[in-house]
VEXDREN-2710 file (C-alpha; in Angstrom, 1 decimal):
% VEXDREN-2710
k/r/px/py/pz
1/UNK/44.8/178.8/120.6
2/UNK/44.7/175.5/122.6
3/UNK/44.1/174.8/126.5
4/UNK/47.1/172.4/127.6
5/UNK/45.7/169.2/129.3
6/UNK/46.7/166.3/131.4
7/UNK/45.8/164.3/128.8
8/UNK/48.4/166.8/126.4
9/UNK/50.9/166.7/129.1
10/UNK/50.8/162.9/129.4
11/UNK/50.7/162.0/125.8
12/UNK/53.9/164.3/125.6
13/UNK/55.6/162.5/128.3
14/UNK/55.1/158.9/126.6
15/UNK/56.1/160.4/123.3
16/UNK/59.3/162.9/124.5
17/UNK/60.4/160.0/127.3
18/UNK/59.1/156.6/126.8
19/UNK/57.4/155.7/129.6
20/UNK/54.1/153.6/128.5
21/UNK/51.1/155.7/128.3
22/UNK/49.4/154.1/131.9
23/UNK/53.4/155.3/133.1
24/UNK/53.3/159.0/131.8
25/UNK/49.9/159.6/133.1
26/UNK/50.3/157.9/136.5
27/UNK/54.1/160.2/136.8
28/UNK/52.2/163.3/135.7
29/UNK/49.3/162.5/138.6
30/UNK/52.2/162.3/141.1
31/UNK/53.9/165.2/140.5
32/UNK/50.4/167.4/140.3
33/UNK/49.8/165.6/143.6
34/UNK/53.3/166.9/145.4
35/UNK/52.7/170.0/144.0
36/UNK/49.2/170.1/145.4
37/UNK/50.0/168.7/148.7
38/UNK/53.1/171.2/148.9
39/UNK/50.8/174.5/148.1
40/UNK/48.1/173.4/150.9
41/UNK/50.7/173.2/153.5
42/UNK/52.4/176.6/152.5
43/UNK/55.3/175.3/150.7
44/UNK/56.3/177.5/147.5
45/UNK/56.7/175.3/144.4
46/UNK/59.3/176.4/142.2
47/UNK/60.3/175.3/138.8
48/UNK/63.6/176.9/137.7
49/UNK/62.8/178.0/133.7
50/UNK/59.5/178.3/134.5
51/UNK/58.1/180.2/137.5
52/UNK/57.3/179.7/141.1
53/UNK/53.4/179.0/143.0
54/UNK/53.4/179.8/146.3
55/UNK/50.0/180.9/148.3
56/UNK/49.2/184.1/150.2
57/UNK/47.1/184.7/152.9
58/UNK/44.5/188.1/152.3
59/UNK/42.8/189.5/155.2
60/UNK/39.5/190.3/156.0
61/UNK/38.3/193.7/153.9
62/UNK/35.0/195.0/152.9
63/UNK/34.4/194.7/149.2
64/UNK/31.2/196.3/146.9
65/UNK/28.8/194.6/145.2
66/UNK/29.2/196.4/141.8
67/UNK/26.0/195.8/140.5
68/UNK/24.0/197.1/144.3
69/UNK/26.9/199.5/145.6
70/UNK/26.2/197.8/148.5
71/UNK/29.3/196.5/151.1
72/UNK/29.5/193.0/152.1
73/UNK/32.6/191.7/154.0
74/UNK/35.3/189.7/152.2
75/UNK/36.1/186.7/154.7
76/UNK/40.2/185.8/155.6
77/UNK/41.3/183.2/152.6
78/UNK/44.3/181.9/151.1
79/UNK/44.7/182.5/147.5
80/UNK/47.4/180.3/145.2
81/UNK/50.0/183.3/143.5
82/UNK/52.2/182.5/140.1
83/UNK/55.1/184.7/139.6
84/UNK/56.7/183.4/136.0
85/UNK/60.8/183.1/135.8
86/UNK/62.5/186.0/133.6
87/UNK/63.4/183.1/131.3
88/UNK/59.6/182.2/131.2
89/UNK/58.9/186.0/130.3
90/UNK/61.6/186.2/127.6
91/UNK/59.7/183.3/125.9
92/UNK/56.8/184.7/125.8
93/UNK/57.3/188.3/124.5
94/UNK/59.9/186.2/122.2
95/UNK/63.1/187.9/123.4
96/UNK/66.5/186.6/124.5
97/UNK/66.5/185.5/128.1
98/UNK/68.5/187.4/130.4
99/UNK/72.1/186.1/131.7
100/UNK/71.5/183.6/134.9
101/UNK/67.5/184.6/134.5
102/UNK/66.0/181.7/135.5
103/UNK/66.7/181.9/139.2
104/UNK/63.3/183.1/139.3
END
């Protein structure tokens, strides 16, 4: 099993598009950039096929240490969510994608 990289990503850019390397890794940055700049001011990304990032916002709650039992307080954050596209699903557990699944 292999980790996916930029560097994977952008070498399959220049290969499946033809865009020079410098090209496929400088349209790769950009769209890694919209999609960051889009998450950190609450926008959901969604990418039809595939699945949809969005970020929640989790309130303050008291939490355990597990190794002390003792309770410490879990300060307000936002926390980035992936929900995967039936078609996305299907893929992985190998199965015929639903009809009109990748609305997701």
């Amino acid at each position: 099993m292999s980790t996916v990289t930029r560097a994977h990503l952008a070498e399959t850019i220049y290969t499946q598009v033809g865009l020079s390397r410098n090209e496929s890794a400088a349209l790769l940055e950009t769209v890694l950039a919209r999609m960051s700049e889009a998450l950190e001011s609450g926008e959901s990304v969604k990418i039809s096929g595939f699945g949809t990032f969005s970020v929640r916002q989790k309130g303050r709650r008291i939490g355990r240490n597990p190794k002390t039992g003792i309770e410490v307080p879990i300060l307000p954050r936002r926390v980035l969510v992936f929900r995967p596209s039936q078609v996305l699903k299907a893929h992985v557990n190998h199965v015929a994608p639903p009809p009109g699944g990748d609305d997701e």
